[in-house]
N, C-alpha and C positions, 0 to 999 in steps of 0.2 A: 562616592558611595559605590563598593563592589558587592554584586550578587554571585552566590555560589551554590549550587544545587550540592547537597553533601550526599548524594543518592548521585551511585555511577550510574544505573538502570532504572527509569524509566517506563511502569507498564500501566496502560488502565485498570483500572479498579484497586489498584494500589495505592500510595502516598507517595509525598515529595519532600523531602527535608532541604531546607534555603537558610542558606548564611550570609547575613547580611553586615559589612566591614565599611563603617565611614569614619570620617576625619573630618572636623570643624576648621575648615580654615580662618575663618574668625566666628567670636562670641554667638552661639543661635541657642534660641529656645525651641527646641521640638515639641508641639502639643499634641500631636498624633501621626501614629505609624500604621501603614496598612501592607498587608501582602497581598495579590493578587494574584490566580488563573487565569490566564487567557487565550481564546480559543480564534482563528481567526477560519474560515472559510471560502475558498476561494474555486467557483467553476463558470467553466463554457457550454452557454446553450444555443440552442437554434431559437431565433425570432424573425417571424414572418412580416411583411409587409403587403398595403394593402396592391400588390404590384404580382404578389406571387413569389417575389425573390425571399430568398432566404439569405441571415448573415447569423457572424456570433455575435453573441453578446454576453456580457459576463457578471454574475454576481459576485459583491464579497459582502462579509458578514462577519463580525469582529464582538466575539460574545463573552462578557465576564463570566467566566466559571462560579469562582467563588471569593469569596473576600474574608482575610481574619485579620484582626487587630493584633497590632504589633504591643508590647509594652511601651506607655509613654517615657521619650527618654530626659523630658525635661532641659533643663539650661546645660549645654555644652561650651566649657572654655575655648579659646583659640587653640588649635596642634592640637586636641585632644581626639583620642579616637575612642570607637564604643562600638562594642558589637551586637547585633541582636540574631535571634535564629525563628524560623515557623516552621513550621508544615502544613501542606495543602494536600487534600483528598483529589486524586483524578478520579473521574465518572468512567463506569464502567460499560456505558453503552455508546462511548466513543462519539464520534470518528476520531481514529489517533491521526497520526503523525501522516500525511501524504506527501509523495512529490511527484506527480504526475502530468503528463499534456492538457488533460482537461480539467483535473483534480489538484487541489492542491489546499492542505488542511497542515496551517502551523500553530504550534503551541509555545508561549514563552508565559516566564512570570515578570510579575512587574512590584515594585515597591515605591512606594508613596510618603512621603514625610511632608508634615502640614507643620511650619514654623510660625510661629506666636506674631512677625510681622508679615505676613498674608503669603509668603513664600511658597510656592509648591516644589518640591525635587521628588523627580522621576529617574530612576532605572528602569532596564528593561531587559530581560537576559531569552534569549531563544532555546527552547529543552524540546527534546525527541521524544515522542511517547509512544510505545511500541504497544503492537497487538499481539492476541491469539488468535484472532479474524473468527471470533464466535458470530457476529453477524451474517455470515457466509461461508460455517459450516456445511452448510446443506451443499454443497458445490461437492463437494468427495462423492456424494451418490450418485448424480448424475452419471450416465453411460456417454461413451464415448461417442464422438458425431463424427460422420464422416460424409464427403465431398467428391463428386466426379469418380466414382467408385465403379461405373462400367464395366472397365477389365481386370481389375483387381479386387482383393479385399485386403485388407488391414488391420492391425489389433497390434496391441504393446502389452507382452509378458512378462513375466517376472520382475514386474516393476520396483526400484527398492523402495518406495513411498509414494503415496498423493499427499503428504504434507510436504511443502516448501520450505524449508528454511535457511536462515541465510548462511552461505559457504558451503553448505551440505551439498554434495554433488548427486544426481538423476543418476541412476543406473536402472539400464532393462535391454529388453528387446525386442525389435520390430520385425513381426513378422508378415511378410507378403503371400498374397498368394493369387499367380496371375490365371485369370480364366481365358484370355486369347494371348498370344507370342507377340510379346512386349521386350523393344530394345530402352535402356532406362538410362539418364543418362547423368543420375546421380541422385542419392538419397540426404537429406537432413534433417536432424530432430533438432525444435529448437523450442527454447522459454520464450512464452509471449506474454505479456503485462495487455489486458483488456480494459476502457475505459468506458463506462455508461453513462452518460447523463439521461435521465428519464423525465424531464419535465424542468421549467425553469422554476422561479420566486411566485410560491405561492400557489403551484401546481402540483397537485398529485401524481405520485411516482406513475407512468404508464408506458408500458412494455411495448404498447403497439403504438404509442405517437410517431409523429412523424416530425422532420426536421422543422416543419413551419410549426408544431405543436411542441419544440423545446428538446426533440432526442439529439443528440451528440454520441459519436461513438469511435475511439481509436487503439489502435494497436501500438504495441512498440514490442519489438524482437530481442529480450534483454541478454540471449545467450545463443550460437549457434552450435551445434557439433555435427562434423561433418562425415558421416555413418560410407563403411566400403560399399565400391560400387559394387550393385544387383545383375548388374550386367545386362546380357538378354534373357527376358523369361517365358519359356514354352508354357500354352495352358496346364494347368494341374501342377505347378511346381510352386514348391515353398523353400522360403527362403525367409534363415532367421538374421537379423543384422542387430550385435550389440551395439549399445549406444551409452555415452557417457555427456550428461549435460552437467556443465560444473555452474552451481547457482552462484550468482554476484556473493559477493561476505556482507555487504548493505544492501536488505531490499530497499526502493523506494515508497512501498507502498505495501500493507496486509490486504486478504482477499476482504471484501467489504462491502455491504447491502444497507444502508441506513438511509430511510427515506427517500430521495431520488436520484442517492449518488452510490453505483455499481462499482467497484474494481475487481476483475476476475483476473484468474491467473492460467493459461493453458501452459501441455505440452503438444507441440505439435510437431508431424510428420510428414514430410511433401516428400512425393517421388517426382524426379523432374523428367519428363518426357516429349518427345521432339513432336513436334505436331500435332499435339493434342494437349489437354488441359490438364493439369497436375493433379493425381490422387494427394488427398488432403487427409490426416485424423486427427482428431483434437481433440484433447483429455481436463476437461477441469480438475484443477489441484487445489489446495487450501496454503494458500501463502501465510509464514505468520512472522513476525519481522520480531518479537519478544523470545528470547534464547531457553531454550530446554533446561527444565528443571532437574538443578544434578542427582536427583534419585531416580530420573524417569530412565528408561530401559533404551530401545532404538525402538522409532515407529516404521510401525510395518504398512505394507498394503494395501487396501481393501479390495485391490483389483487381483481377478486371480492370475495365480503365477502360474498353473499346471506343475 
């Protein structure tokens, strides 16, 4: 039995159309056929002991979507083959597809044939479901945060978008501006993938836990680009540095808020400087891993360009 998703693309709140191609190698009665969604769930949290220490530990959670009934296909001869096809509704409030350090959320469908002498045959095919990351929306509004900011200030202009998408390339620029004479001894703008766990199995999402209370939290740098050097900067001098971040063609992961599992998506800016601590900025973006509808126009910025 082969399964075949007849749908090249994959998005929540959409369907799925499955083709499904068997061949009786000898005489069977099929008395029922089922298609199946399946969602599986997989994260890293912090679990305390009565010791003080902290470790991971890890949930998975393996959830039927949904179930439709196949046509029954009755007595199949030897060599003969028979086809059947379904569709299945994906849910629209997700989590799609993840692939992440502490995240990690896969979807496949599966089919079922129940033979008249107690036989069960199982497939099982792995499918991508892509997002618009509406759960974590709200991340575009946010204003920009910055770090170790003493002798400088920081901001990124004329951004070509805060939506991510995949292959789409980052253009903007970064502009500095040092308030004491600063020798710098290189600039980088770079894509970071951010990962939250807020709580383990059966706890409420909570912002301020602590690692013996289930938070988890990791970075991963999925793009560098390495911006001309700033040189040395006298107080009062600005200095604009473009920048081009070329986004992976596969995200692993949409930006994502659902119950106690975060995936954010930064643009970040480090000046690297010799004996002191690096100026930091960091821009939440909206990652969405489901391809732009071909009537949609180019997305723009919400951050201002001047």
């Amino acid at each position: 039995m082969e399964l075949s998703p007849s749908d090249g693309v994959v998005v929540e709140g959409g369907s799925l159309g499955v083709s499904i191609s068997l061949t009786a190698l000898r005489p069977a009665l099929i008395e029922r056929a089922e298609l199946s969604l399946i969602r599986k769930v997989n994260y890293t949290y912090g679990r305390g002991n009565v010791y003080g220490a902290v470790f991971p530990a890890r949930e998975r959670r393996t959830e039927v979507i949904t179930t439709v009934a196949l046509p029954a296909l009755g007595a199949i001869p030897a060599g003969t083959k028979r086809e059947l096809s379904g569709r299945l509704s994906i849910p629209s409030d997700g989590p799609a597809s993840v692939r992440g350090d502490l995240i990690d959320v896969g979807w496949s469908v599966r089919c079922v044939l129940h033979a008249a002498n107690g036989q069960i045959i199982k497939r099982e095919r792995l499918i991508d479901v892509q997002s618009w990351g509406r759960s974590s929306a709200t991340d575009i509004g946010h204003p920009p945060v910055g770090e170790n900011l003493e002798h400088m200030t920081m901001d990124f202009i004329a951004l070509s978008s805060r939506i991510l998408e995949p292959g789409t390339p980052l253009t903007g620029i970064l502009r500095l501006r040092a308030t004491d004479e600063l020798a710098t001894r290189g600039v980088r703008v770079q894509l970071v993938r951010c990962e939250e766990v807020l709580g383990g199995p059966d706890q409420d999402a909570d912002l301020d836990a602590s690692e013996s209370e289930g938070y988890r939290h990791s970075e991963s740098a999925m793009a560098t680009a390495t911006v001309r050097s700033a040189g040395t900067l006298t107080a009062g001098t600005v200095v604009d540095l473009p920048f081009t971040v070329q986004t992976p063609a596969g995200l692993p992961a949409p930006s994502m808020l659902i119950d106690n599992l975060h995936v954010r998506w930064e643009l970040q800016a480090v000046v690297d400087l010799p004996l002191r601590r690096n100026p930091q900025m960091s821009l939440d973006l909206l990652a969405v891993t489901a391809s732009r509808q071909p009537n949609e126009g180019p997305r723009q910025s919400t951050l201002d360009t001047e």
